[in-house]
N, C-alpha and C positions, 0 to 999 in steps of 0.2 A: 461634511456629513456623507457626502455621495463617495469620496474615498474610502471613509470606514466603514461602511455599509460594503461595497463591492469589495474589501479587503477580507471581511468577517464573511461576507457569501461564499466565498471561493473557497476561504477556508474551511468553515465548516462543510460543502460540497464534499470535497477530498477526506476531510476526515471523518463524516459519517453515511458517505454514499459510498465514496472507493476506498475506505479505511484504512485511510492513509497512517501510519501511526506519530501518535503525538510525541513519546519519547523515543529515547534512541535506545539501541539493545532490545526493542519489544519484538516478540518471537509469534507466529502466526501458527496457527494447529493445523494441517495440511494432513489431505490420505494419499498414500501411495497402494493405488488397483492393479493388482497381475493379475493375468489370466496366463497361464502354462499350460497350451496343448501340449501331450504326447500321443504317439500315434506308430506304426509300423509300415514303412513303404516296401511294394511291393513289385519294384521298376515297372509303375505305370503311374499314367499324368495323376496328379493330385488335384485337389479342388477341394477348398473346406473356406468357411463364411464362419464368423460368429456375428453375435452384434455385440455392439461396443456403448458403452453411456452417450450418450447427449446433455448438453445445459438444461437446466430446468430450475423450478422455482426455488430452489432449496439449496442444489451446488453447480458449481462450473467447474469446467475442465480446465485448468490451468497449462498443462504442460501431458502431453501423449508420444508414445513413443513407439514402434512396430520392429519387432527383429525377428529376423528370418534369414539366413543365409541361402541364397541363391534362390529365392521365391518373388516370383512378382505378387503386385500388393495395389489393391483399387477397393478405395471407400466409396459409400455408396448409401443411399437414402431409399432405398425400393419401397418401404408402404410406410406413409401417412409420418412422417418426421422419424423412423425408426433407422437407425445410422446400422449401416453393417460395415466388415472389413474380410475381406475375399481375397487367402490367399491360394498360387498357382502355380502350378510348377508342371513342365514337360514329361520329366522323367525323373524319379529319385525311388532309392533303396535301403533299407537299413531303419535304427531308430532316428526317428525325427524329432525337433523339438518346434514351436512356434511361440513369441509370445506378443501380449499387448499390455503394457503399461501406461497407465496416467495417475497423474497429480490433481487431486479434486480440493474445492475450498467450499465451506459452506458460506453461503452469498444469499438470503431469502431475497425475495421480490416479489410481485404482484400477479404477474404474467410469465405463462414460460415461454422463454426465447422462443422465435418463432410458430408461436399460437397461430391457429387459424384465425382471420376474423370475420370470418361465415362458419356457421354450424355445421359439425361435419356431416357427412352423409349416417344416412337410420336405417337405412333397409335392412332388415336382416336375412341371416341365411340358410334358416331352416324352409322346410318344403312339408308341404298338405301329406298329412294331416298336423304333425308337427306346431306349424304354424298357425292354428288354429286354435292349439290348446295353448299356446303360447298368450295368441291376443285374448283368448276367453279369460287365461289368467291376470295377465294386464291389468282387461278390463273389471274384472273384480276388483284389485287392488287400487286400481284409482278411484271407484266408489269409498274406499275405505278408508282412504289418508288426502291429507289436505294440503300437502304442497311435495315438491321434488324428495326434500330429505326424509318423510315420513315415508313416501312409495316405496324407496331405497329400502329404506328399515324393514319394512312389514313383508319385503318382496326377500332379501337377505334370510329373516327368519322364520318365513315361508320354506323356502330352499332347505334350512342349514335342520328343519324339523325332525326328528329322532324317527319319528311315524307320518312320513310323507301320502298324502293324500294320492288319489290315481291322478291327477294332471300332473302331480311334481316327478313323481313313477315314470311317466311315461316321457318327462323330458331328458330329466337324470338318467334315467335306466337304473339297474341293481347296483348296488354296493359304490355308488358316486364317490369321487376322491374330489379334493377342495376345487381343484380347478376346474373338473365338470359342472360344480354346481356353477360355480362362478360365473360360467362362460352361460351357462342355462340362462341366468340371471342377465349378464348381458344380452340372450337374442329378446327375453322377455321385455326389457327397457327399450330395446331397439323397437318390436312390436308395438309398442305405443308411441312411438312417434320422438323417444330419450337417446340420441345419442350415449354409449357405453362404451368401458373395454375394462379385459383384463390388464394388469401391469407386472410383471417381474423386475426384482431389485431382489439388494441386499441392506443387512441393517449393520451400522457400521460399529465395528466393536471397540472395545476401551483398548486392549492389547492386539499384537500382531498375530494374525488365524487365520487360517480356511475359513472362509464363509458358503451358508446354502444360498438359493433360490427361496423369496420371500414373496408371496404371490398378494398384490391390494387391487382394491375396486374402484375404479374411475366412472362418475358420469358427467357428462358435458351442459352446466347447467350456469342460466344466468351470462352466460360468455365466458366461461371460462371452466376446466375440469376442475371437480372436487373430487375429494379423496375419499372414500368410506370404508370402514374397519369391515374387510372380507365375512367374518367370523358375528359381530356386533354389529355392524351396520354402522356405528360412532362416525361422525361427519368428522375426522379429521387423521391426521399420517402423522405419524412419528418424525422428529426432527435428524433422526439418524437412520434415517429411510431414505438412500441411492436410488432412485431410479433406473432402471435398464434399458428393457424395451416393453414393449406391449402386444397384445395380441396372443394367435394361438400357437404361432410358429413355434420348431424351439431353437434353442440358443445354438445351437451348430447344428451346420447342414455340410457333411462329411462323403468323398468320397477318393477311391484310388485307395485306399488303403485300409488298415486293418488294426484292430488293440487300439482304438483312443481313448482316449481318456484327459479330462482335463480338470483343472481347479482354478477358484476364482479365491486370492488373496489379499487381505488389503492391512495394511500398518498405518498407527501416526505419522506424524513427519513433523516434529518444529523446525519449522525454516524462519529467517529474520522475517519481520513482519514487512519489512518496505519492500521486500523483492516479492513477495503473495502480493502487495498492491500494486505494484508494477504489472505484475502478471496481468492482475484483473483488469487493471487500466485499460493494458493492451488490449483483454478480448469487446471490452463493454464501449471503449471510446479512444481507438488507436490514434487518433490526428493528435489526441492531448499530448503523448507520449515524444510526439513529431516535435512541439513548442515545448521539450521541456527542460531542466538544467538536468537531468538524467541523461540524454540523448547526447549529451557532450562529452566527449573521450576524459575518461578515468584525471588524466590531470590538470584537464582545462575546472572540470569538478573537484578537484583539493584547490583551486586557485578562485573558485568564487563561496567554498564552505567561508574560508577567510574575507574576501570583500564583501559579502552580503554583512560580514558583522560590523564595517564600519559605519554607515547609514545607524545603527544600534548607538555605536560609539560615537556618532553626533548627538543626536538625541543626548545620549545622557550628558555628553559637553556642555549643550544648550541648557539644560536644568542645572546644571552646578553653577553656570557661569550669570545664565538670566534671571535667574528665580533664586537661588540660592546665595549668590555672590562673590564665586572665589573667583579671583584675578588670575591669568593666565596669559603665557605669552603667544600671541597670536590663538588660531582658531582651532587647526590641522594638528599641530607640532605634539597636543596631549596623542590623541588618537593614533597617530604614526610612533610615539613613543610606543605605546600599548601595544602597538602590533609588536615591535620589536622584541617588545618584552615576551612573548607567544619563546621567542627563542631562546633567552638569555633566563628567563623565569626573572620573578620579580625583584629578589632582593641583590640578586646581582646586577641586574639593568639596573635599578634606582643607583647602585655602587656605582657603577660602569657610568653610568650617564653623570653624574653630580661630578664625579674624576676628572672627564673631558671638558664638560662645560666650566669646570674651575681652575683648570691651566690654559686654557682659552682665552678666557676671560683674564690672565694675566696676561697672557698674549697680545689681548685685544688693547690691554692699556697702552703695552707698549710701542703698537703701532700705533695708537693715536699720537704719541709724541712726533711722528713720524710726519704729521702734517698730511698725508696723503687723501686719494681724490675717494671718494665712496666705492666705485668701483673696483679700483685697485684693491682699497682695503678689505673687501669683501674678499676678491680670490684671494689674494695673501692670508686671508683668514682660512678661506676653505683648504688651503694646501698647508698650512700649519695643523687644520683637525684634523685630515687624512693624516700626516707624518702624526702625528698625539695616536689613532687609533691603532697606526701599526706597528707602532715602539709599545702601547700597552700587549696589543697582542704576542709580539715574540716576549717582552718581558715574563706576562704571564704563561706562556708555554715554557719559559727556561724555568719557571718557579713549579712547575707542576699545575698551574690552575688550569684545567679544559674550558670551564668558564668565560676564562678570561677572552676566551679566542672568537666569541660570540660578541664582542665589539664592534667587530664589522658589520654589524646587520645592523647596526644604527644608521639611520637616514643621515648621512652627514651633512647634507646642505642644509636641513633643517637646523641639525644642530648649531651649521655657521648662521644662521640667521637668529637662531636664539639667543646666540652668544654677545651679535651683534646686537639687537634688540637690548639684550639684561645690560650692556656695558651704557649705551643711551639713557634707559631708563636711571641707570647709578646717577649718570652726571646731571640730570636734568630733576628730578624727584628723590636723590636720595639713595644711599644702600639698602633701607627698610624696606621702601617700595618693590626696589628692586630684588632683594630676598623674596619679600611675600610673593613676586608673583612667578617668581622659581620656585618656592615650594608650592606656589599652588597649582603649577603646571607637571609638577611631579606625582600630587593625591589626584588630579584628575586622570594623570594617565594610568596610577596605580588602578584606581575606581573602576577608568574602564575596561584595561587588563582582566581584571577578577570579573566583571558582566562578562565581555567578549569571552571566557574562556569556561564558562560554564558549559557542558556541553549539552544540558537539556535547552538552552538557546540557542547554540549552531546548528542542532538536530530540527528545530522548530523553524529559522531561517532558510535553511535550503528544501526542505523538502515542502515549504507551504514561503515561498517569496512574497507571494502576495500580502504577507502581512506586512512588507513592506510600505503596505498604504494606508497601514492606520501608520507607522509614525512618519510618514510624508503630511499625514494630516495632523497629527499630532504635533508636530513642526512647525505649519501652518498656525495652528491655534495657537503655538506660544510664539509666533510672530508675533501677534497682536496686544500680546500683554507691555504694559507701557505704568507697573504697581512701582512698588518697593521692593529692591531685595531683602534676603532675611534676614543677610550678615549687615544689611544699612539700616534696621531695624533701633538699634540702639544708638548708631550716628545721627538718628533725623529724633529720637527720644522727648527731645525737648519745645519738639513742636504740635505734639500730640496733646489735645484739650485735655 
């Protein structure tokens, strides 16, 4: 129980916290963000800042990128988590270019990456008289609403009023544009003691465009910011709502030069879904990345896609052979056929293998006449099936088969012990016996061939190992089965009341 339980935790961890994905070929919806300064140098030092996205509750940065030729380049957090990138140059002339590129994922969560967890500061920054009409109006509106989200509301369409009263007059000023009121709105929340701010972002579009500047209203409430509709007050953000930065600053701080001008672009991106959750892995829980079969060079990882499916190819061994009842020679010998067969494909391996095993097997007689000692007999065997695999293979290359030439990936020393095995089992129980449990060594290894090479199973195997512990457990439990098999069902017949 404690196996299947920590097998199913891990797995569903991965695949509905780091969305790992379940099948293979699944494609992730990724944005690609430019920002393209242009601008006119005018051989003097340069200096120009924008700000750049941060993680937050909605997306993360996956993947950012800075080009600039010949400019130095220093990120930086100067007020209250707002990321800028400041680039610098001595001397330069002529047109310029600058840009910033990132890869975003939309990621929801609770908390945004690094939240405060103290309250931010409230003071605000207006000054007497200003601030007076500020708290007068406050204080009005919190006689008038009965928690954080109604204040917001009624304080919102106070502001956004067609016929502005003298307190809102005289905060606004004449002819207010969205962000003056907004900002009003924030010193008025700060006045009552409401942490606020304004936010700039963009909303993210269906096709690849130019995007504007989309200004929302934050207040700092309960521990953590809410969102509220600029315009409505509506306590909530749109899910294709980027965050940018916040505040009154604006988005580039320019100087040395002359004509800038810049745009912020963003496109789709499907990218494979398993490299979006790698990404994420990495920024959310990088030590995972460290312990994992990704971290292993390209072909060490083709060489456990394949072993993780044998433990598969037990298990289903163990049901055909415990529970079901087909006879088989030895335990391994199906399941190392099946790999084989991954090469040869299946109806030529089942050819190829039945071919060698039945001139062997005349083989095998005729060394028995031979009197010799187990040992001997065994290498004499195994250097008889290697000369059998390489007289079929040039045969079938002088006939045309390519096929044919995939003989060699048969395990041969298995084979010599099968050989050996099927020839004992003849003299001692019989050719029947001895049939049955060659064909039934050949549907087990076909069976587990066709499981092992589904590829929604090797995709489920490597990328989520741990489900390796349901059938260790699963393993486990049909240790302990001690019934009837199914095929012994009609053998034992006559003893059932």
């Amino acid at each position: 129980m404690c196996l299947a339980l920590s097998g199913l935790g891990l797995f569903a961890y991965k695949a509905l916290v780091l969305q790992f994905p379940l099948a293979p070929d699944t494609t992730a919806l990724l944005w690609n963000l430019e920002v393209q300064a242009n601008f006119l140098a005018q051989d003097e030092p340069i200096k120009m800042g924008i700000y750049i996205p941060r993680n937050t509750t909605q997306y993360v940065i996956l993947d950012e990128n800075f080009i600039s030729q010949g400019y130095g380049l220093i990120t930086t957090t100067p007020d209250e988590g707002n990321r800028r990138a400041i680039w610098s140059i001595r001397k330069a002339s002529g047109k310029q270019a600058l840009y910033y590129r990132a890869v975003i994922r939309q990621m929801p969560s609770e908390h945004e990456p690094g939240e405060p967890k103290t309250s931010p500061l409230t003071k605000p920054t207006l000054e007497s008289p200003l601030l007076e009409a500020a708290q007068a109006l406050a204080k009005d509106l919190l006689s008038k609403s009965a928690d954080t989200e109604t204040f917001v509301q009624a304080l919102i369409k106070r502001v956004h009023n067609p016929s502005p009263d003298e307190t809102i007059s005289v905060l606004t000023g004449q002819n207010p544009t969205l962000e003056i009121k907004l900002n009003t709105a924030v010193e008025v929340l700060k006045a009552s003691g409401l942490p606020a701010r304004v936010i700039h972002g963009i909303r993210i579009p269906t096709i690849p465009r130019s995007v504007q500047w989309v200004i929302w209203f934050q207040v700092y409430d309960q521990k953590k910011w809410r969102s509220f509709d600029p315009v409505t007050g509506t306590p909530e953000i749109p899910d294709d709502y980027v965050e940018w930065w916040h505040g009154t600053n604006p988005f580039v701080k320019f100087s040395g030069g002359t004509k800038l001008e810049y745009t912020v672009s963003v496109a789709p991106n499907h990218e494979e879904a398993i490299q979006a959750a790698l990404l994420s892995t990495k920024l959310a829980i990088p030590k995972l990345l460290d312990f994992s079969l990704f971290n292993l060079p390209l072909q060490t990882q083709a060489v456990y896609r394949i072993l993780l499916m044998v433990p598969l190819g037990a298990l289903l061994l163990l049901i055909l052979r415990n529970i079901i009842g087909i006879k088989t020679f030895g335990t391994f010998m199906p399941i190392l056929m099946a790999l084989a067969f991954r090469e040869t494909q299946l109806l030529w391996g089942i050819f190829l293998f039945s071919l060698v095993v039945s001139l062997g097997l005349g083989v095998r007689f005729y060394l028995e006449q031979l009197k010799l000692l187990l040992v001997p007999r065994l290498a004499s065997l195994l250097i008889v099936v290697v000369l059998l695999m390489a007289m079929l293979s040039i045969l079938s290359y002088q006939l045309g088969f390519e096929r044919g030439l995939s003989v060699a990936l048969f395990p041969m020393v298995i084979i010599t012990m099968t050989i050996e095995r099927m020839c004992i089992v003849w003299e001692e129980r019989g050719a029947s016996e001895s049939l049955q449990q060659g064909i039934g060594s050949l549907l087990v290894a076909a069976l587990t061939y066709v499981t092992m090479t589904i590829p929604y199973v090797e995709h489920l195997l490597f990328v989520f190992p741990e489900l390796l512990l349901l059938l260790l457990a699963g393993t486990l439990l049909m240790g302990r089965y001690s019934g009837f098999r199914l095929l012994e069902l009609r053998r034992f017949k006559a003893l059932a009341p």
